[in-house]
C-alpha positions as CSV (number, residue, x, y, z in Angstrom):
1,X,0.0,0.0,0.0
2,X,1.4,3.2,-0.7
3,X,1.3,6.0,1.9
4,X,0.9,9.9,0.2
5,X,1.8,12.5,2.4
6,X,0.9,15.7,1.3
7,X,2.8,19.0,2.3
8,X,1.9,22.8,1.1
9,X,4.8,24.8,0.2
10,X,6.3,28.1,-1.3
11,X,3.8,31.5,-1.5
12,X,1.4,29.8,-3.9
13,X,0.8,27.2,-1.6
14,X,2.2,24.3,-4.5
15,X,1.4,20.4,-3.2
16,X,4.9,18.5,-2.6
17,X,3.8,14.5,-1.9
18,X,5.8,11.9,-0.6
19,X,4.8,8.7,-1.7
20,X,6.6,5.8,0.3
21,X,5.1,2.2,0.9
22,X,6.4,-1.1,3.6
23,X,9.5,-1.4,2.3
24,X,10.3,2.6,3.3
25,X,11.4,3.6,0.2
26,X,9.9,6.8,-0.9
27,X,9.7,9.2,-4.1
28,X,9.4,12.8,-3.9
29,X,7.3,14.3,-6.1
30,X,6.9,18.1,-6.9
31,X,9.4,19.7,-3.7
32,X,8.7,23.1,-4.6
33,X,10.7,24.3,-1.1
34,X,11.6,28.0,-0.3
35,X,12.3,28.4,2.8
36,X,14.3,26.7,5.4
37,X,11.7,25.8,7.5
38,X,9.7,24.3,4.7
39,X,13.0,22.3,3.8
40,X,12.8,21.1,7.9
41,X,9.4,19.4,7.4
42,X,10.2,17.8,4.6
43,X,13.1,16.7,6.3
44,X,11.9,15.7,9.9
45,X,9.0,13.2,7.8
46,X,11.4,11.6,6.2
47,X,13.5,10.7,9.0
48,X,10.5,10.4,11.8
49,X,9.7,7.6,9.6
50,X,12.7,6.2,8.4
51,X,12.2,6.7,4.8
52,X,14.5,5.8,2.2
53,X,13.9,8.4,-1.1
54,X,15.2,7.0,-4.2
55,X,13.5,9.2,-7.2
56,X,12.6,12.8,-7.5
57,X,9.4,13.1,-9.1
58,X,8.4,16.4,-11.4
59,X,5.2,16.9,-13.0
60,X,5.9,19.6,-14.8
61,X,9.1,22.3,-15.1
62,X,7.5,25.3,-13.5
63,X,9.3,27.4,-10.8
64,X,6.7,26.3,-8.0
65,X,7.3,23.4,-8.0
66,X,11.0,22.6,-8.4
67,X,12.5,25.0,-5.9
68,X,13.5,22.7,-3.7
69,X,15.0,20.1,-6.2
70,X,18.8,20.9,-5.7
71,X,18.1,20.5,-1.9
72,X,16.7,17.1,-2.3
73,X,19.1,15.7,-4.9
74,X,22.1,17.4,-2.8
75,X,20.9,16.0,0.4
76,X,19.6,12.4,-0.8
77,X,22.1,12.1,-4.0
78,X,18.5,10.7,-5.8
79,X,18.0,10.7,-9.5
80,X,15.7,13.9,-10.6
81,X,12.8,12.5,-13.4
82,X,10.7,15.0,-15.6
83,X,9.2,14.7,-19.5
84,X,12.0,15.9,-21.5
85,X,9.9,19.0,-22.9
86,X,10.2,20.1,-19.9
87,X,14.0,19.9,-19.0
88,X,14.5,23.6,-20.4
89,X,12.2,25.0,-18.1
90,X,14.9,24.4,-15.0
91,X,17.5,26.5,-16.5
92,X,15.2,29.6,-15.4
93,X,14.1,28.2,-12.0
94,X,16.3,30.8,-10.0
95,X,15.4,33.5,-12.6
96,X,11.8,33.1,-12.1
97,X,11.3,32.7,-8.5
98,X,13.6,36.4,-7.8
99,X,10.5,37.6,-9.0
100,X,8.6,36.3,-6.1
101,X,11.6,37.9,-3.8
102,X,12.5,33.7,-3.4
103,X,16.6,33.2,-4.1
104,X,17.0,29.2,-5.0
105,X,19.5,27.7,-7.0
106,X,18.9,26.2,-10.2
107,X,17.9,22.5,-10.5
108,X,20.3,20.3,-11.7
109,X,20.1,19.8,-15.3
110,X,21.2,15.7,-14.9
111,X,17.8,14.4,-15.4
112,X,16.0,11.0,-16.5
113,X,13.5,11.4,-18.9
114,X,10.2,10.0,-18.7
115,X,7.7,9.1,-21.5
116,X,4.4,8.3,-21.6
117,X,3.6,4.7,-20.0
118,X,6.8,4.6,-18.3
119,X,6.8,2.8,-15.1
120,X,8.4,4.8,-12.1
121,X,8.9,2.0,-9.4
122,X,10.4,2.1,-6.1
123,X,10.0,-0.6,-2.7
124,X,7.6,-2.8,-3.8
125,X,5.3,-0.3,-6.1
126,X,4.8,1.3,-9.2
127,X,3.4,4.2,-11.0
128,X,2.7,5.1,-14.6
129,X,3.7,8.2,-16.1
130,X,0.3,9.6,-18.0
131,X,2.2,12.3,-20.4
132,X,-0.8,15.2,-20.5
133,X,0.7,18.5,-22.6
134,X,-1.5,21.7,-21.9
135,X,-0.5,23.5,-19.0
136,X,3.6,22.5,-20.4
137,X,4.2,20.7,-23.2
138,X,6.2,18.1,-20.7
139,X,3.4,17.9,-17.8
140,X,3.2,13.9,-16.4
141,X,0.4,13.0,-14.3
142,X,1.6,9.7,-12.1
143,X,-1.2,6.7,-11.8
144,X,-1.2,3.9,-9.3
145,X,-4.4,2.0,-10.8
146,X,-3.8,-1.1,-8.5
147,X,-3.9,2.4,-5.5
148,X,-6.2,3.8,-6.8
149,X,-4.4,7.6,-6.4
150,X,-3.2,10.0,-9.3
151,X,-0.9,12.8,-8.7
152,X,-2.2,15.5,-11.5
153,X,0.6,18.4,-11.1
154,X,-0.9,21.7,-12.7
155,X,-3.0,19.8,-15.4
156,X,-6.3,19.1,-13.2
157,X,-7.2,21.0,-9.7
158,X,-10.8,20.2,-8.0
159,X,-12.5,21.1,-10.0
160,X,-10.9,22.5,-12.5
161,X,-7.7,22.8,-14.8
162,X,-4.2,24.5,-15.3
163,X,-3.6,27.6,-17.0
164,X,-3.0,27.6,-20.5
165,X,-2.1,31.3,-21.1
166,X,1.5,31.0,-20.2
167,X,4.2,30.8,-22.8
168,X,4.4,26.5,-22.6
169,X,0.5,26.3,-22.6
170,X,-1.7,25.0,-25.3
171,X,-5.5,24.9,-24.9
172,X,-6.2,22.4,-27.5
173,X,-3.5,20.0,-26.0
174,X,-5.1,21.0,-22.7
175,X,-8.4,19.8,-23.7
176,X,-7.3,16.5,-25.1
177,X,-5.4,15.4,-22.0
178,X,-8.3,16.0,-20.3
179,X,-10.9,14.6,-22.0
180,X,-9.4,12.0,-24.2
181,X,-7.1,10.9,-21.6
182,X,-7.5,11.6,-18.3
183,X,-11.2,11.2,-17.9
184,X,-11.0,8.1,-20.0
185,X,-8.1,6.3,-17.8
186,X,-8.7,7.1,-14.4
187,X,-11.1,5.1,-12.7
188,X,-13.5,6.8,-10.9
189,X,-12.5,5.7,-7.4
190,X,-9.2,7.2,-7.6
191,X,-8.4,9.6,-5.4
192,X,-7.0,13.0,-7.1
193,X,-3.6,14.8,-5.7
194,X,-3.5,17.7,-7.5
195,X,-1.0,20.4,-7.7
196,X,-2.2,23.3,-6.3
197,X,-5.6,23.2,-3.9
198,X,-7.5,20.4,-2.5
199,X,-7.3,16.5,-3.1
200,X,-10.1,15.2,-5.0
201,X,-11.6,12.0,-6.8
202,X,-12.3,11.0,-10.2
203,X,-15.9,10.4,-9.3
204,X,-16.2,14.2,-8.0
205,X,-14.1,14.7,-11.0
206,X,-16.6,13.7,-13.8
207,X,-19.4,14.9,-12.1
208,X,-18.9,18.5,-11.6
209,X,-15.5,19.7,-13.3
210,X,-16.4,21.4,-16.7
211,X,-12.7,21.1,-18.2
212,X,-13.4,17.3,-18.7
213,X,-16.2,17.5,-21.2
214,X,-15.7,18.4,-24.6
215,X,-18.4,20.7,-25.0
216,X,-16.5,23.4,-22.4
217,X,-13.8,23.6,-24.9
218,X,-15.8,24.9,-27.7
219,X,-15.6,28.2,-26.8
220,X,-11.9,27.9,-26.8
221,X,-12.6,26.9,-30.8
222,X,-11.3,23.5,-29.9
C-alpha cells in the first residue's frame, strides 16, 4: 500500500507529496521548497519515519514546483525524473522565482526522462507516467491504478484545470489530456492529488469539473 503525504509549500501554496510504501522507500514528487523551515518538514517526515527516497518526481518544469530540487538531490544524492519538454524550463528556476523575492539555485540539469507509460517503481510499487501536454508541453500526471491515487501536477485541480495562457500552454493540448485521456483512464475511485488546492476523486471529477467534457472547450474553438 502506498502512503501519500501531502505538504503545502512556497507563496502559492504548490502540493509537494511523498509517496513511500512497507519497504520505506519513498519518491518525492513536486518539492517546490523555499524556505528553510519548509526544507525542515520535509526533512523531519522523512527521518521520523525512516524513509528511504530514491527518485525525485516532477510533473511539470514550473518554478513552484521545483524550488526545492537541488536541496533534495544534494541531500539524498537521488536521480531527478521529468518529461524531457520540460527539462529547459529548469535553467530559469532561479530567474523566475527572484520575481517572487525567493533566491533558490537552479535545479540540476542531470535528469532522466520519462515518457508516456513509463513505469516509475520504487520498494515494492509502481506508477505510470500519464504524459498530459496543456499546462507545459512536458506535464506527467503519475497513476497507481492497483492504488487507486493519481498525482495531476498543474494539469487538473478540483475542479478544475491549469492555466493555459503561459508561454508552454496549449489549450487544444489542454483539452485533449483532459478529455481523451484523463477522464478516460482514471477510474473513478481514484483519489486525485492535485497540484495546487485540494485532493479530489475522479468520481467528483466527472461529475462537476467542466474542463473534462468536450463541450467546455468549444468556446476555446477547440
Amino acid at each position: 500500500m502506498i502512503t501519500v503525504k501531502q505538504f503545502y509549500v512556497n507563496d502559492l501554496r504548490e502540493c509537494c507529496y511523498i509517496l513511500s510504501d512497507s519497504t520505506k522507500e519513498c519518491v518525492i514528487v513536486d518539492p517546490g521548497l523555499s524556505t528553510e523551515k519548509e526544507r525542515e518538514r520535509v526533512v523531519k517526515y522523512i527521518s521520523d519515519n525512516q524513509l528511504k527516497p530514491v527518485k525525485l518526481l516532477c510533473t511539470h518544469g514550473h518554478f513552484d514546483h521545483v524550488m526545492g530540487n537541488r536541496f533534495i538531490t544534494d541531500t539524498y544524492n537521488i536521480p531527478t525524473y521529468i518529461h524531457k519538454e520540460d527539462k529547459e524550463l529548469l535553467k530559469f528556476t532561479k530567474d523566475t522565482s527572484k520575481l517572487f523575492s525567493i533566491d533558490i539555485e537552479n535545479p540540476s540539469l542531470d535528469t532522466v526522462d520519462i515518457e508516456d507509460g513509463d513505469i516509475i517503481s520504487f520498494g515494492e510499487s509502481t506508477l505510470t507516467a500519464i504524459s498530459t501536454p496543456g499546462h507545459t508541453w512536458g506535464s506527467i500526471c503519475f497513476y497507481a491504478p492497483a492504488e487507486k491515487i493519481c498525482l495531476t501536477g498543474d494539469t487538473m485541480f478540483a475542479g478544475n484545470c491549469g492555466r493555459t495562457d503561459l508561454p508552454e500552454g496549449n489549450n487544444e493540448a489542454m483539452c485533449n489530456s483532459l478529455v481523451k485521456k484523463l477522464a478516460t483512464t482514471i477510474c473513478p475511485e481514484c483519489t486525485i492529488y492535485a497540484g495546487h488546492g485540494p485532493n479530489s476523486t475522479m468520481q467528483e471529477e466527472l461529475a462537476h469539473n467542466p474542463y473534462l467534457r468536450a463541450e467546455t472547450w468549444l468556446r476555446f474553438n477547440i
